[in-house]
Residue, then its C-alpha position, 0 to 999 in steps of 0.5 A: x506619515x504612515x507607510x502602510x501600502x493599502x490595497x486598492x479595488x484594482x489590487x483587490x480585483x487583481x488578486x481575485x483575479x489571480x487567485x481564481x484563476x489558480x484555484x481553477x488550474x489546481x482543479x483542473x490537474x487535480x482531475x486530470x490526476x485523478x483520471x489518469x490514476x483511475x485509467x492505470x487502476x482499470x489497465x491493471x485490473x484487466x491485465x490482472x484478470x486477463x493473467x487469470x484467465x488465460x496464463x496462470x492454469x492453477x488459481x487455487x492453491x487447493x487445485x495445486x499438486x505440490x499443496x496437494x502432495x503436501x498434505x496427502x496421507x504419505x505427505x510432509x503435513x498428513x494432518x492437514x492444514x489444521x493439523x498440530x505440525x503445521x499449525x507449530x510451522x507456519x504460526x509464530x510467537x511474540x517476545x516482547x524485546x523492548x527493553x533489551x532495544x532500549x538498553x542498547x539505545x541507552x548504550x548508544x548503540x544506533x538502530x536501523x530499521 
């Protein structure tokens, strides 16, 4: 006759059994995850604000002297932050260099990122 192992009412219950009482731990450390996560969030944040407010005495880039003297008359960018010579340093451009990538591919050259 056939070998089929069937499942019986007690295999079934017991299956149940143990798949529930999985179901029920996953949950468990699934929040125990989530709080403990939530606390480290909470510790930063203060510990963030509290270097705010009492270590860092500059927390504005434009209460800053060096940024001040910077941008001063007599200074590196008299023009501002707007102005056309910091505009040309601080802002990059794009070339797009697909192709050249992909002939050294093709070359087998292997790439690193």
């Amino acid at each position: 006759m056939h070998n089929v192992a069937t499942l019986t009412r007690r295999g079934f219950i017991k299956a149940a059994g143990l798949a529930c009482g999985y179901a029920v731990l996953g949950v468990n450390l699934t929040k125990e995850a989530v709080a403990a996560a939530m606390e480290f969030v909470g510790l930063r944040q203060r510990s963030v604000y509290n270097a705010d407010a009492n270590i860092y005495k500059l927390r504005k880039s434009q209460d800053n002297p060096t940024v001040m003297s910077l941008y001063a008359k007599d200074g590196f960018l008299p023009e501002g932050p707007c102005g056309h010579k910091s505009h040309h340093l601080l802002h990059t451009h794009y070339f797009d260099r697909s192709a050249k990538v992909q002939a050294l591919k093709d070359k087998g050259f292997e790439l690193k990122r």
